[in-house]
MARSE-824800 format. One record per atom (N, C-alpha, C): residue in one letter; x, y, z. Coordinates in steps of 0.02 Angstrom, whole numbers, plus 50000, padded with zeros to 5 digits. Each point is the difference from the previous one (the first is absolute). Layout:
MARSE-824800
AXYZ...
end
This chain:
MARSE-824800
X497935089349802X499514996749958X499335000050036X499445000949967X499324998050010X499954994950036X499495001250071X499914992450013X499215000850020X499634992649998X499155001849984X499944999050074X499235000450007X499815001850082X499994992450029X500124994549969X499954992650020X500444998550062X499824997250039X500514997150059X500354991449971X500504997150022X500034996249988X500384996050055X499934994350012X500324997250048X500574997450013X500705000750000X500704997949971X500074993050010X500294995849953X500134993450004X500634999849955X500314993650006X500534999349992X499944995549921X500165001349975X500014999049922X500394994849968X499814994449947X500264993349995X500295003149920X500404996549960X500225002849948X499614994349939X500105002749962X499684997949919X500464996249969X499994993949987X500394995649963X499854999949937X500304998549926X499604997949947X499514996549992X499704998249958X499294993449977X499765002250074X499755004150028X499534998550057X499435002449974X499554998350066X499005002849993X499975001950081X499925007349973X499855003550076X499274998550013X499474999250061X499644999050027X499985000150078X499095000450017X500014999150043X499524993850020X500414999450054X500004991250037X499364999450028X499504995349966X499674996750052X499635000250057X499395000450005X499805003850091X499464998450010X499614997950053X499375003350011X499735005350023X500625005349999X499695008850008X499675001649968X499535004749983X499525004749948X500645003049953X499874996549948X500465007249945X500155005850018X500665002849989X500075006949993X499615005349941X499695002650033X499785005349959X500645004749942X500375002350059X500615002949966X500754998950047X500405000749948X500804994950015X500345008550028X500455001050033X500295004849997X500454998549969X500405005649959X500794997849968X500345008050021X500824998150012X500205006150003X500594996449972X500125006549946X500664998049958X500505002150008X500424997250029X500935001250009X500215002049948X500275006949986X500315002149955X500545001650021X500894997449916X500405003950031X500035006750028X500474999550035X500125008150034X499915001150058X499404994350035X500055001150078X499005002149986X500014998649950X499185003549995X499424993150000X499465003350023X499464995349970X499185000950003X499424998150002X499535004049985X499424994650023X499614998150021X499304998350018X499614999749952X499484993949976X499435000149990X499664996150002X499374999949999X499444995350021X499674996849911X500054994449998X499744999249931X499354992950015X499904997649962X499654994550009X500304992749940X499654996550051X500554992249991X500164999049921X499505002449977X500194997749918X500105005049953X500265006350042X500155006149956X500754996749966X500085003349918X500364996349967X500845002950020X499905007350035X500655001450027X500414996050021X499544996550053X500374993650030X500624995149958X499824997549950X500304996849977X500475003249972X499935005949949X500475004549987X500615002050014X500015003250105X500264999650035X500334990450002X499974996950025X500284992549982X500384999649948X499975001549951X500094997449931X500795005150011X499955004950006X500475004750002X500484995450067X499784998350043X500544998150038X500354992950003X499514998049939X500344991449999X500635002749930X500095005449966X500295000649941X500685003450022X500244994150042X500545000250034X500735003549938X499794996649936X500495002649951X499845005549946X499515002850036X499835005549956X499835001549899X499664991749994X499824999149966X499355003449965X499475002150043X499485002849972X499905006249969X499665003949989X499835007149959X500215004150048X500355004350002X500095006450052X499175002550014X499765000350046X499215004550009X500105006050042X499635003249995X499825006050047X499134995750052X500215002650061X499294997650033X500025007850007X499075002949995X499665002650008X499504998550034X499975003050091X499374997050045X499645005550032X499334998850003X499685006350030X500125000750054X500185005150060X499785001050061X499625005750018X499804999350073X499595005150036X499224999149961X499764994049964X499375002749970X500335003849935X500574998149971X499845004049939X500235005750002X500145002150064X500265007250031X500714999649964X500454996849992X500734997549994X500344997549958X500444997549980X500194994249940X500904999050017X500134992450020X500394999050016X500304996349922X500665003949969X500284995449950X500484997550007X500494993349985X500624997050003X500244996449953X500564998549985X499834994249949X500314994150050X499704994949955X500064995150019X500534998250065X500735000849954X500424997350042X500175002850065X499595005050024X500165002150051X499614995750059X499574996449990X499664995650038X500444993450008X500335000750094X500274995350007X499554995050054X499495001250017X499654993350042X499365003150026X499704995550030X499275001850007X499834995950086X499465004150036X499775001450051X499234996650014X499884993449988X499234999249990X499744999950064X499295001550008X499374997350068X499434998849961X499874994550017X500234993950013X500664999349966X500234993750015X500774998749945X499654997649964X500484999049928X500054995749950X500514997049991X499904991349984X500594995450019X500204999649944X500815000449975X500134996949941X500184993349990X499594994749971X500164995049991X500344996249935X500594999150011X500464996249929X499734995049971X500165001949948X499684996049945X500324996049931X500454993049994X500305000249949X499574997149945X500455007749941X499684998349940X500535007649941X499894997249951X500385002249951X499725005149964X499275002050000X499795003449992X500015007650024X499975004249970X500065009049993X499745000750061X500455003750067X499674999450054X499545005849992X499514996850056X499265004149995X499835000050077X499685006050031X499764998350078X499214998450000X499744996350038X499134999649989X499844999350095X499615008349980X499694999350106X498965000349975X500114995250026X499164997749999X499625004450069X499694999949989X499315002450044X500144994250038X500165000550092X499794993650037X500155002050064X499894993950036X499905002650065X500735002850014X499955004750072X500775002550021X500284995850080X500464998249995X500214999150064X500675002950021X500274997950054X500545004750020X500654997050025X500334994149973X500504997650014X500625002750030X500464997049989X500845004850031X500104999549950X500425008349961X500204999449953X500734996749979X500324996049970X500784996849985X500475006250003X500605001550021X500495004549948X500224997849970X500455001849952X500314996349949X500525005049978X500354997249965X500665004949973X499865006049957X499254999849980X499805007249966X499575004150040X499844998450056X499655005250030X500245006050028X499605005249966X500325007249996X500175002750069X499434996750048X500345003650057X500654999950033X500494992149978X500624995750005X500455003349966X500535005750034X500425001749974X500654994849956X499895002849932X500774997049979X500465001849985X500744998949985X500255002649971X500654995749955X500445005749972X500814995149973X500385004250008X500404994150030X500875003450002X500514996149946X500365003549973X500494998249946X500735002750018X500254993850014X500865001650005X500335001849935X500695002750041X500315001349951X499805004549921X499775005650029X499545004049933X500515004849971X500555001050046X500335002849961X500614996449987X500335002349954X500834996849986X500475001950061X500624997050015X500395001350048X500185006649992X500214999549940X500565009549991X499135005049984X499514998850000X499505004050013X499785001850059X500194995350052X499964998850060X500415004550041X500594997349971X500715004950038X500085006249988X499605001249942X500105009949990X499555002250022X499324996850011X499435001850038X500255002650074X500414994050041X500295003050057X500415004349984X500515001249981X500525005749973X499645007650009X499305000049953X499605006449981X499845000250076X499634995350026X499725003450053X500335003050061X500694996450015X500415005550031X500375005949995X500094998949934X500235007449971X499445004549999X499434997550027X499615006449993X499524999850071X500434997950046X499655000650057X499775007150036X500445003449977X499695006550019X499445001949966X499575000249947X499605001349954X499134996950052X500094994250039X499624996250024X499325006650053X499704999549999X499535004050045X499444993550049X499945004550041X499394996850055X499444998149964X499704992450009X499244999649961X499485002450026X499445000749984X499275003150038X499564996449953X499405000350063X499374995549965X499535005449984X499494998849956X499545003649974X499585004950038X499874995750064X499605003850052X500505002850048X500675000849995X500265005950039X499934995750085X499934993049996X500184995950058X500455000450035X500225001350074X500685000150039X500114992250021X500554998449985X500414991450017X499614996349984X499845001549946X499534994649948X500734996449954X500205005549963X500474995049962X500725005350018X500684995649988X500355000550020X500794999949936X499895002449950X500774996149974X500225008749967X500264998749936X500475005249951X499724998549932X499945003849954X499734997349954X500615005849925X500124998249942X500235003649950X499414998849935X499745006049999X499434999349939X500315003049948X500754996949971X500045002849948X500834997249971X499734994949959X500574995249993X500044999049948X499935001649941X499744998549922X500454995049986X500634998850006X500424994149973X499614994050007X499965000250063X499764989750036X499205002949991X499635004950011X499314998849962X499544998249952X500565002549950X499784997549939X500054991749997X500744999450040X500154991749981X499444996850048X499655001550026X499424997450045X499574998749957X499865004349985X499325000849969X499784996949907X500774999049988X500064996949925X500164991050041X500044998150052X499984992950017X499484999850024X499615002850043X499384999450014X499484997949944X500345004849928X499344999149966X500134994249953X500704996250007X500164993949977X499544994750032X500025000950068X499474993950035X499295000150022X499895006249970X499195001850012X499634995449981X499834996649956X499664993949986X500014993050034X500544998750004X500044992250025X499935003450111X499825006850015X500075000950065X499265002850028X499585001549940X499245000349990X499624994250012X500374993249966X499964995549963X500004995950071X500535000850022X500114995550057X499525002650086X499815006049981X499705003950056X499244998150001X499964998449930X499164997249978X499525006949992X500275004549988X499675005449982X499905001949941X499385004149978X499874999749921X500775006349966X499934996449941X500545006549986X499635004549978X500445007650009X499905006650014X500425007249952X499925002749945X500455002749971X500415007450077X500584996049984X500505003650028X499965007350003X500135004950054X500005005249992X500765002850029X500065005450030X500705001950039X500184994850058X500644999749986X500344995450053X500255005050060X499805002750055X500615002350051X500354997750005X500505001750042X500844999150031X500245004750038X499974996750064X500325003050073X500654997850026X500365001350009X500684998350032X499905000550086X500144992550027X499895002550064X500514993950054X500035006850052X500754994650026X499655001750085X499874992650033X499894998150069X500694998850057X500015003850046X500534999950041X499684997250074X500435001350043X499694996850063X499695002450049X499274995649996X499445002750037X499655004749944X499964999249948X499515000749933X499694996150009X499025002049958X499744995449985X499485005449961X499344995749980X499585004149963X499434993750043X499325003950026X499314996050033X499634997349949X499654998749998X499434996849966X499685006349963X499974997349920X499545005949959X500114996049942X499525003149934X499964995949948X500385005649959X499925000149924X500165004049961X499545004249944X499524999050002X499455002149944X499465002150042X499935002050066X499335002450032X500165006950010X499955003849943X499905007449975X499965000349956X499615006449967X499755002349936X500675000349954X500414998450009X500755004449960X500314992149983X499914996250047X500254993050004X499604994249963X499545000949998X499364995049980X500074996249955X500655003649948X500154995249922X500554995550028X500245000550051X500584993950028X499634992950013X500364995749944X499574992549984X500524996350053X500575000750019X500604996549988X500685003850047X500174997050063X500505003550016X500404993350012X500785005650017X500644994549962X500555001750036X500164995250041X500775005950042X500794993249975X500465004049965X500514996550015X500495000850026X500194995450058X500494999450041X500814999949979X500265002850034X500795001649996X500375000350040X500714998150034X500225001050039X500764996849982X500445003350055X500774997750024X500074991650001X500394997449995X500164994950030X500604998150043X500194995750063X499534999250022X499435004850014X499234994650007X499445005350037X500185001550073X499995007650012X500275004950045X499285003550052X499454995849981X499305002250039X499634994850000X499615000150040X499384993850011X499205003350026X499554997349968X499385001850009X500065002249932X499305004350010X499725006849917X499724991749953X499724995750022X499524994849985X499265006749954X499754996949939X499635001749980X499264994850024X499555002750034X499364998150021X499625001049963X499514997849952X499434999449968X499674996950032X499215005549992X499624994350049X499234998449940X499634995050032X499564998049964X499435006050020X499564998649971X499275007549992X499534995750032X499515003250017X499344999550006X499475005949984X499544999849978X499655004450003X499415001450052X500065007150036X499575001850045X499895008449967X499305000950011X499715004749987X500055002449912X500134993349980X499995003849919X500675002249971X500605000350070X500714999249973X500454994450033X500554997749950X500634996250017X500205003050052X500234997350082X500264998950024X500494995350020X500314999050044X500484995850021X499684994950023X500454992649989X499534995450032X500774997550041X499604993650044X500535000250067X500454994649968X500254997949950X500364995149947X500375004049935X500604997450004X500405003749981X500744996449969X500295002649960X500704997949944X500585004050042X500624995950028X500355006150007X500764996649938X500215007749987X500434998149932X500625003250037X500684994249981X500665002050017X500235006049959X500435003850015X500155003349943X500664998749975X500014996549949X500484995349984X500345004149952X500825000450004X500345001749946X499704999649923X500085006049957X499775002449944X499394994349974X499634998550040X499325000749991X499545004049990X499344999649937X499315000650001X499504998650031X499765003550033X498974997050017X499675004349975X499584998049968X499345001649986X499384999550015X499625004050011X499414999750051X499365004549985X499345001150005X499615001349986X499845005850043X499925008049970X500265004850038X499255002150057X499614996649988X499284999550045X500344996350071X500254996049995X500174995050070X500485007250055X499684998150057X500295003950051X500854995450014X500475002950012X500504996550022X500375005650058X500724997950006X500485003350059X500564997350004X500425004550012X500854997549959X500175001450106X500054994250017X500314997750077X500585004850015X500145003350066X500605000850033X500494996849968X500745004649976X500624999649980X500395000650070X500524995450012X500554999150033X500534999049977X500415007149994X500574999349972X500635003750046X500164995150037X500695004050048X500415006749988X500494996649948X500435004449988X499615008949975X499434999149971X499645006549980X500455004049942X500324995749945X500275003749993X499675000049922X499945004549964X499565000049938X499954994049954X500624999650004X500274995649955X499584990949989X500074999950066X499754995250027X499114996750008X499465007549977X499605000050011X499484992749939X499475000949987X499534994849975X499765005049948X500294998049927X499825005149941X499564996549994X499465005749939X499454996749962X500005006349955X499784997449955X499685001249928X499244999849997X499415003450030X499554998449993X499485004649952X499524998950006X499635004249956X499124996849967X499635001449965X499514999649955X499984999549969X499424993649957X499925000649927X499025001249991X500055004749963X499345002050003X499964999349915X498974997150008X499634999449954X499995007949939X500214997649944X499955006449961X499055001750012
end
């Protein structure tokens, strides 16, 4: 994506509640001439620009992110860059948070009325910004037990040993040595389909619960992949390539023997920050058990890392299944 020649300074980003009035606070500084904004877009993307305090974008941008239920008009934004040189388009819902300099504070407001944002012309100052449970840089996610039925469960293991020979070595995109470590079967159509027809049973209430705008569905992947001992996969996201970019949404579900026959293969999500204009890793972080025929769901921009597997016996059988895969924006 386009990004304009603006610098901007990274700060850590407070989230948008309903009935609020974004502004800025109070000061005896000289007014800002112009606010920087850089807009977080899904996908791992986002873009710079310099506007001035009472350009009506502003609010626009706001308005779109307080419409937590996706109540308003679908829009297309259309913005100039480079001087006009450029034209950055999106629609709406792809704008998940915003980057101000100076900040702008959102302050709550109860009232029953059609929420509306109002940023006045005023002085700027520079407080600590709050986090809160919507701030984009704050990784989230959900896990859901029990997603599949028992006897869906039990033939799931059944298939996957009967077809342990079928399993091949994984590789990462960039052709990395002891980066990642497991077996993977890309080609399972029975339990894929049944993935991907429950997945799209809970797509809503898991959008819903993620606080992200909804997104018309596009292809679901499905990877088959089995961790043995002294497996793991490092730190990397899923959508930072041209081929990947429509991945809104990644999803791994867990499977295994009982008793559990391995320990470790912990799923790490970590929280972002932005430096230089991209999501990075920040030093705060989720780590997720991988719990019998469990779901997580997670936002395929966040960097994560599936921990060292310890599993004695080594014997296939025994290893840390998953079901994982993508759901990308049509």
């Amino acid at each position: 994506m386009a990004r304009s020649r603006s610098k901007v300074k990274p700060a850590r980003r407070s989230a948008f509640p309903a009935h609020s009035e974004a502004s800025l606070p109070d000061s005896p500084h000289t007014p800002p001439e112009v606010i920087q904004l850089t807009l977080l877009l899904s996908g791992g993307q986002d873009v710079t620009l310099a506007v001035e305090p009472d350009d009506p974008l502003i609010q626009q941008f706001y308005e779109v992110l307080l419409d937590w239920e996706g109540k308003r008009t679908r829009r297309l934004f259309q913005i100039p860059l480079d001087q006009g040189q450029a034209m950055l388009a999106f629609p709406c819902d792809r704008l998940i948070g915003l980057v101000t300099d100076p900040p702008l504070i959102v302050q709550t407001t109860e009232t029953t009325s059609p929420r509306s944002v109002r940023v006045p012309t005023a002085h700027a100052a520079f407080p600590n910004p709050v986090s809160t449970d919507r701030d984009p840089l704050r990784s989230r996610y959900i896990q859901l037990e029990n997603f599949f039925t028992p006897d869906e469960h039990r033939h799931l293991l059944e298939y996957v040993l009967a077809h342990q020979a079928d399993f091949v070595s994984t590789t990462t995109s960039t052709g990395a040595d002891n980066y990642r470590k497991s077996v993977v079967l890309y080609s399972f159509p029975e339990f894929a389909e049944l993935i991907q027809q429950r997945i799209q049973s809970v797509f809503p209430d898991v959008i819903a619960k993620l606080g992200i705008p909804p997104f018309s569905l596009g292809q679901i992947e499905s990877q088959l992949t089995g961790h043995n001992d002294g497996n793991f996969y490092k730190i990397h996201n899923d959508n930072g390539s041209p081929d990947t970019a429509t991945r809104e949404l990644t999803y791994v579900y867990y499977f295994h023997q009982e008793p559990k026959a391995f320990s470790g293969g912990e799923l790490v999500i970590y929280d972002s920050q932005i430096r230089n204009n991209y999501y990075v890793k920040a030093d705060t972080y989720h780590t997720v058990e991988p719990i019998n025929n469990s779901i997580v769901f997670f936002l395929s921009r966040y960097m994560h890392e599936v921990l060292p597997i310890q599993c004695p016996s080594r014997d296939f059988a025994d290893s840390r299944f998953t079901i994982n895969g993508w759901v990308r924006r049509a």
